[in-house]
Every structure is written in structure tokens, then in C-alpha cells.
Steps between C-alpha positions, in 0.01 A plus 500: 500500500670519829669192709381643843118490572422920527183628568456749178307825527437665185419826346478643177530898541791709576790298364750636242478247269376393177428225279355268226274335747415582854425196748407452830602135643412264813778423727764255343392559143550769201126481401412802250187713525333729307382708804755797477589690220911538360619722231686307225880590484614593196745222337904600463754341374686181615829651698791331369712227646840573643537117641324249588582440864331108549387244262415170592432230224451178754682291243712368834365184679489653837376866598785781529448524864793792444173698387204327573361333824164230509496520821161733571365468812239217473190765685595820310276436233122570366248255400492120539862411516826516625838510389725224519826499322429170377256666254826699309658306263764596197605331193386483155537842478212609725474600833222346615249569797233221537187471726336173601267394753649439860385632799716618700500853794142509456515545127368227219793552224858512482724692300764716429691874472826626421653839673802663394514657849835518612681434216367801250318789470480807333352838490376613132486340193370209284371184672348255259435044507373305203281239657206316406207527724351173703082499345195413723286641793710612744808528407668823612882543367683844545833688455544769724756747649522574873728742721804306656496760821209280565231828472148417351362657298641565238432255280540431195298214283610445154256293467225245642258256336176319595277331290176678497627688186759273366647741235571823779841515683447741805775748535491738876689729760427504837604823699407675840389817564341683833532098633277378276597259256388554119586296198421596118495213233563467104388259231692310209354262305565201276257189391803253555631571844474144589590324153778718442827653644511884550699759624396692787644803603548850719709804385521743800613806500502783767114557546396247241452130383430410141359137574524300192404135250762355269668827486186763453366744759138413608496702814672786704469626843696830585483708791721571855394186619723357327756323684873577468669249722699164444262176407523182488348224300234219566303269283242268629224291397162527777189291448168620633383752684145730516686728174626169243195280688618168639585181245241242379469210302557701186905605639755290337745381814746536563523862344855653377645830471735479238749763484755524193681777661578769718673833365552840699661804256615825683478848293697768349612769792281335750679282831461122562425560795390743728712386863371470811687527830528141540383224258413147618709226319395097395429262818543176505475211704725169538221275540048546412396220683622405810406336857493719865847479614666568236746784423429724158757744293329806397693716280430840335633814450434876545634777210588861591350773294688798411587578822659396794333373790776427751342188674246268341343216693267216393323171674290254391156491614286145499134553489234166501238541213115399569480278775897465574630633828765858412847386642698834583826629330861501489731768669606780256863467298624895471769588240639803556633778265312400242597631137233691225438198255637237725356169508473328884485126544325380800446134613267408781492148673133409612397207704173407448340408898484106594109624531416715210216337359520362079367759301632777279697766612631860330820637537531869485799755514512792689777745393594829689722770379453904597151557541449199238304189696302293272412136476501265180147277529600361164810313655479098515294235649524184683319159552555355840410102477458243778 
């Protein structure tokens, strides 16, 4: 998967890499193929556990927005739908990500995804959810690891689903090489993926992930290309699309992702994390929906890495998504003599125009330090109403 439309061009010779499966995919989707060939990595044994570094249980009524944010941009998505945060809900000891039909930013269904962006990541280890799979024709859940400096690829799927062989969870990493884009898939299986709940999980290691079912190995990819910098974590359920096919009559609606929990382990003699120069905190914003003339908080933060960077400056960026007008920026804030490991509150004040037209609209970060200058797409977003 990837929540940015890329055009994907593929090859399948002179890669360092091997695996249980190779696969070739369309753009958007971790489709396997039996067109190139992989060597099968040989099977080790599990690392062991020095502490688990995140678990999640989602026995709390609301989301731990400390950790986890619902607010995915509604257009960075694949498929038929788009996220809303209205399609996250907790309780009952599930989280739970739910699709349903309403059209919406040119897209038929609704529904929802959960990022840990912001609030953790790690490099290495164990990432593993027990969840119970949504059945029928075009369904399309995933849990999957992405870089928080914002790079892509890598990427790492622990695993997809679609229904055209209902008993096969799809596990893949995406790298680049030469600037060409190449991706190499796995398979696990089990007959009650949708009946049942089941662990799924991704031990990495320098050079190597061990993607496994309910505890037991069922397919390795080693090689250079794989990554070694700080992820973060995002579940989501997608409907449709030309790889799951689009939902028909047969598709029980609305469709739910059912996650039991979330747990992240970090190994013996290997780091949490792997720092960056500068590391893009939470945002938030005081108000979702709001009408033009109206003044908005948005607050995030920036982390130092392990060194200093003397000043660090951030704004917030407002862009308009599909047929909304883009509405400019705020000035920068600068903090000088900035600290290795310190963490930088900044608060911007926007005012949305008397004329910006109702629609949706992203806010992004942009964050400066040294030669560091990157922006955060997955930030927050906005209604403006009449």
C-alpha cells in the first residue's frame, strides 16, 4: 500500500534481495506475482525480547490520541473510499475501523485508519496486532510500517488481505534502487482469517524480516534493502480497487476491522530507535469543522536527534484537496539553540479567508533545522462549512 498515488515502475533483476515469494504489484496495491524468481531464506530463530516498547489493548472508551491519531487525510488513500475519523471507534475491547457506503471526494465508501505518526516509532524489532479480518469482495485491510522522515519507499507491509483467496494474508517490502521502485511479497495462510482472531506479526532485524501467523514464521525477506530507519505505524481498512475488485451485492456493509491489539517489542543489543536530525511531533487542531473567518490553533512539535541543530523553524502549510482552492501558510516560529533530544512546542494561529470556499483542507508542517527541511503530509485536516 501507499497513501500517496505513485506511479510504480518495476523490475525484477539486479536487486539484493531475497524471499519466500517474489511479486510485482500495480500502483497503490501489494499484488503478488509469480513472474520473478526469489531464493527462500533460510528460517532462524526468534531474537529475544528485551521490552516491549508499546502495547495498546483499546479497552479505553476513547482512542489514546497520546499515541494514535484518526485523523488521515480524507484523499490519501487507494480504492473506493476515504477516511473519515468518524469510521474509528474504541470500546469493547476492539479498535475498530469500519467502511460503509457514502460518497464523498469522489469516492463511494467511507472509512477509517489509525497512524501512530507523531507519537511513536521505532527502528527494529517485533511489531505484531491480533485482529479479525472484515470477509467479502473487496475488502482490503492492512497493517503496515512507514518511515517518519517522510521518505518512500521503504515500506514495509505486514500484511494485506483481499478476498480472491480468502485464506492468504499478503506480507511485502517496498524499496528503491537506481530510481526505480521494486517491492517483493510473502504468503501466510490460515482457513479462518475472517472467523477468527490472529496474530500478525514482523520481527526485523538488520537486513531481515521474519514475517509471521499466531506466532510461526511463514515467510522471510533478507537482503540490503532492508530498511534501517525509524517507522511508524498505520492500520487501515480500504474497499475496492482493480487488486481486491470493487464490492457487490455479496459484501456484508458496513465492513469492520476489528483489532484486539497493538504491541511493538524492541530486541536484545539492538536501539529503539535509530534518530534522525529532527523528528516531527503530534499536531493538532482546536477545532475540525469550522466556517471562513474563523481563527484555528494548530499545535505540534518538532524533536531533536542526537545532535544539536542551533535554530529550528517550523510553519504550517494549508493545502485545498480535490476541487478546494490551496490557502497559503503561516510565517515561520524559530527557536534558537536548540538542545540534542529536546522537544520544541510550536503553536500557529490560522485564519481561514472570509472567501475560502467549503471543502476540505490539509494542514502540513514544514520543519527546518541544519540542512534538515522536510514537510509532514500526514498532519491534520479541516472541513470549512457555509
Amino acid at each position: 500500500m501507499r497513501y500517496k498515488a505513485l506511479v510504480y515502475m518495476l523490475s525484477s533483476v539486479g536487486v539484493a534481495l531475497s524471499a519466500t515469494v517474489a511479486g510485482a504489484a500495480e500502483s497503490g496495491a501489494s499484488q503478488p506475482s509469480t513472474a520473478a524468481k526469489a531464493t527462500v531464506a533460510a528460517t532462524p530463530q526468534s531474537p529475544a525480547v528485551a521490552k516491549v516498547t508499546l502495547y495498546d489493548d483499546f479497552t479505553a472508551s476513547t482512542l489514546n490520541h497520546a499515541i494514535w491519531d484518526k485523523n488521515f487525510n480524507a484523499t490519501q488513500t487507494f480504492g473506493s473510499a476515504y477516511w473519515s475519523p468518524t469510521q474509528v471507534a474504541t470500546g469493547a475491547s476492539h479498535l475498530r475501523l469500519i467502511v460503509k457506503k457514502q460518497a464523498g471526494y469522489g469516492k463511494a465508501y467511507v472509512s477509517g485508519a489509525v497512524t501512530s505518526f507523531g507519537g511513536f516509532s521505532q527502528t527494529y524489532g517485533r511489531y505484531e496486532i491480533r485482529a479479525r479480518l472484515p470477509p467479502g469482495k473487496g475488502m482490503w485491510p492492512a497493517f503496515w510500517l512507514m518511515p517518519i522522515d517522510q521518505s518512500w519507499p521503504p515500506e514495509i507491509d505486514v500484511f494485506e488481505w483481499v478476498a480472491s483467496d480468502p485464506t492468504a494474508v499478503y506480507n511485502t517490502l517496498h524499496w528503491q534502487s537506481n530510481n526505480s521502485h521494486y517491492q517483493k511479497s510473502g504468503i501466510c495462510h490460515s482457513s479462518t482469517l475472517t472467523t477468527a482472531d490472529h496474530t500478525y506479526g514482523v520481527d526485523w532485524t538488520p537486513g531481515r524480516l521474519d514475517f509471521t501467523l499466531d506466532g510461526k514464521i511463514c515467510s522471510s525477506l533478507t537482503g540490503s534493502n532492508v530498511p534501517s530507519k525509524p517507522v511508524y505505524v498505520l492500520m487501515n481498512l480500504a474497499i475496492g480497487g482493480s487488486w481486491p475488485g470493487e464490492p457487490d451485492a455479496t459484501t456484508p456493509l458496513p465492513g469492520t476491522f476489528a483489532i484486539r491489539w497493538v504491541k511493538v517489542s524492541q530486541f536484545v543489543g539492538m536501539p529503539a530507535e535509530v534518530p534522525l536530525p529532527l523528528m516531527f511531533g503530534k499536531t493538532y487542531l482546536s477545532a475540525y469543522q469550522v466556517k471562513a473567518g474563523t481563527t484555528i490553533q494548530i499545535n505540534t512539535s518538532a524533536v531533536v536527534g542526537n545532535k544539536a541543530l542551533g535554530k529550528v523553524s517550523a510553519r504550517a502549510e494549508v493545502y485545498g484537496i480535490n476541487n478546494s482552492v490551496n490557502h497559503g501558510r503561516t510565517a515561520y516560529i524559530q527557536k534558537a539553540n536548540t538542545k540534542a533530544g529536546e522537544r520544541i512546542p510550536f503553536t500557529f494561529s490560522y485564519t481561514v479567508p472570509t472567501g475560502m470556499a467549503p471543502g476540505l483542507y490539509s494542514v502540513a508542517i514544514n520543519l527546518v533545522g541544519g540542512s534538515y527541511n522536510k514537510s509532514q503530509w500526514i498532519a491534520n485536516q479541516f472541513f470549512v462549512v457555509k
